[in-house]
Phi, psi and omega in degrees: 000130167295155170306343175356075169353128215300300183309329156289328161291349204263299199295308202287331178269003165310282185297327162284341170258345156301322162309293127354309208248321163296323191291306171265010182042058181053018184265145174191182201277216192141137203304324187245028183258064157293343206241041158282331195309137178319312174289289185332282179337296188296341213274296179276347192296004190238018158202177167321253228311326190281318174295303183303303172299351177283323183279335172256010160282324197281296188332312197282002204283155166289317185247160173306115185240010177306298199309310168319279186310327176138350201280145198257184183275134164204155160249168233233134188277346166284334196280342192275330170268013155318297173319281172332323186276314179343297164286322194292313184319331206288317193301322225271318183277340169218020175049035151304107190275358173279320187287342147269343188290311165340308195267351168246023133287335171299323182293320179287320180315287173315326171270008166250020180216031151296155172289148175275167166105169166296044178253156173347310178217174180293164193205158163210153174236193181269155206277006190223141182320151173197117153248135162251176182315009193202354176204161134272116149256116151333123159325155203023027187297133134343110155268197133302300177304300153325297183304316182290354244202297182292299177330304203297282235294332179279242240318326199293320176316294207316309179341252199322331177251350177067002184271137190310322171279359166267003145290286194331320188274356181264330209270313164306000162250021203279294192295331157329290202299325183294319196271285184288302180280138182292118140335056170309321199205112163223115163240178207277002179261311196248149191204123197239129143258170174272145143341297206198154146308056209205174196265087172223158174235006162273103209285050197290125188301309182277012190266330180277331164282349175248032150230328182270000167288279295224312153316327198263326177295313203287349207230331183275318188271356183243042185020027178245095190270023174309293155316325150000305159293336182271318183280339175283311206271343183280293192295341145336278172334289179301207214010338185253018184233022180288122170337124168299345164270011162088006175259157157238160171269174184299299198226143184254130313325153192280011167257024170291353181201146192268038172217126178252263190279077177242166210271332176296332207274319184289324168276356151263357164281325176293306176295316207288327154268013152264326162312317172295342202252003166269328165286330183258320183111356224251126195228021177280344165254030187301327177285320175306307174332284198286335167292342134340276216274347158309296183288350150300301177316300178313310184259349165250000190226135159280192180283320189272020156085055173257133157242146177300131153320277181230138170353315189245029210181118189272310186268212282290144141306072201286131080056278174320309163294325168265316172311294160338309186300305197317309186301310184310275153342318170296338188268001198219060177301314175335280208267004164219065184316127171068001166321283178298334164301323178287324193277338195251351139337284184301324174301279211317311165268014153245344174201072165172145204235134204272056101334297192141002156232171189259154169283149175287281151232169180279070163296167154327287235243340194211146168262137207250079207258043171252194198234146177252114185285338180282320210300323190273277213289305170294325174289333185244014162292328177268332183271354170286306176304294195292347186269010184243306193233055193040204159253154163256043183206000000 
């Protein structure tokens, strides 16, 4: 690996994987659409269990085996809007007008890949059937998670360009979350949302804080605290299901899902509560926060800037996680000096092909050196842009 300085290495695979990734117009395979495949489809599609296993057979394959089964490259609206913040930083950081135009072809990709059907706001899901333990969704089902995730990436634009409409589509997508998605939990303190817009009972942690972030930014920039009062009882709920050792589980209650403390999922709990608490100003969870992220560091990170699967569970090394790690960090050089220089140290020689992509995972014995395009490459387009040029949040 060169001796480079890490931030000249961080920027030349920064640029090579946007090239890479634009080049191919941002479509690609993503960990969980097996059952796009045709074969798959006929063989498992017909109950929970013939669907989980098909999908967590191909996730688990050493090698992509997508391509084999029939599934094609397509694209996935979380990952396009990673990208959209991506360009936007660069534009932001070196008044490059290709790196906007970059972010408002990506602003038409989305809006043509909205979900269909009758709901309340614009909404987006993922483009392939996907079942997990606790729901089915049907192609183009609406999520939360996408949709809070496309919302961020419409504000950072709105940040940065100052044009009203990419506030207006976050402010028309409001009512999915409000409106649409199952009620899990409402006393007048605390507020649980569902995953999707579907008949559940699994209560997944970040999904209600990354609606209620998305509320609380979305209320500071658009000078409507109306909604406001709803994003405090969502970020409350997370935050009070916090560990007395400072981790979250997966799912409330944790035995509804066999991913207990991992690592990507606790760092979208972190960021998203630094975003409510930099939008509002509300400094009552500073303690929750920072005792997070001591335990993120610790417990989720190796020493050489590896990140840990799970807490009690090392291997693999996801991709995801070191994206994550980057994001997370970047912002807190004080109190974890050269931490993110170390995480994206460790990507750069271990998962990245100087083409212009990342690899997926690490195992003990082998690396899994093909590219996921939302999962490698969009994740790590964001974590790159922001380890470089900050945030707009």
């Amino acid at each position: 690996m060169s001796e480079a300085p890490i931030r000249e290495r961080a920027e030349a695979a920064l640029s090579a994987c946007l090239a890479w990734s634009r080049a191919r117009d941002y479509r690609g395979h993503t960990k969980h659409d097996a059952l796009l495949s045709p074969y798959l489809s006929a063989l498992a599609g017909w109950s929970k269990w013939s669907r989980l296993l098909a999908i967590q057979a191909v996730m688990r394959a050493p090698l992509n085996v997508r391509g084999l089964l029939g599934v094609p490259p397509s694209w996935n609206p979380k990952g396009l809007g990673l990208f959209l913040q991506a360009w936007l930083l660069r534009f932001r950081a070196t008044g490059d007008s290709q790196a906007l135009a970059a972010a408002k072809e990506l602003y038409d990709k989305l809006l043509k890949l909205r979900s269909a059907g009758t709901w309340s706001g614009c909404c987006w899901g993922y483009l392939y059937p996907w079942q997990d333990l606790g729901f089915f969704a049907p192609a183009g089902t609406p999520n939360a998670v996408v949709s809070a995730h496309v919302g961020e990436a419409l504000l950072d634009a709105f940040v940065v360009t100052g044009e009203q409409r990419y506030l207006d589509t976050v402010t028309a997508s409001l009512p999915f979350f409000l409106n649409d998605l199952t009620v899990l939990k409402d006393e007048p303190e605390e507020l649980c949302l569902a995953y999707m817009p579907l008949r559940m009972r699994m209560r997944v942690l970040d999904v209600s804080i990354l609606i209620g972030a998305l509320l609380a930014r979305h209320a500071a920039l658009s000078r409507d605290a109306s909604r406001l009062p709803v994003g405090r009882r969502l970020v409350d709920y997370v935050v009070r299901r916090q560990t007395d050792y400072g981790a979250w589980f997966y799912t409330d209650p944790p035995g509804d899902s066999p991913i207990t403390h991992d690592n990507y999922h606790t760092g979208f709990i972190l960021d998203a509560l630094w975003r409510y608490m930099r939008a509002t100003g509300e400094r009552q969870h500073e303690q929750a926060y920072r005792r997070g992220l001591r335990y993120y560091h610790e417990r989720l990170f190796n020493a050489d800037g590896s990140p840990r699967w799970m807490s009690d569970r090392d291997y693999p090394h996801d991709i995801h996680g070191a994206a994550q790690g980057i994001l997370t960090f970047s912002r807190h050089d004080a109190e974890y000096a050269g931490f993110a220089d170390k995480v994206v140290s460790w990507t750069l020689e271990r998962m990245y092909h100087p083409d212009g992509r990342f690899y997926y995972q690490e195992t003990r014995f082998y690396r899994k050196r093909f590219t996921l395009m939302r999962w490698c490459n969009a994740w790590m387009a964001r974590a790159l842009s922001v380890f470089l040029h900050g945030s707009t949040a």
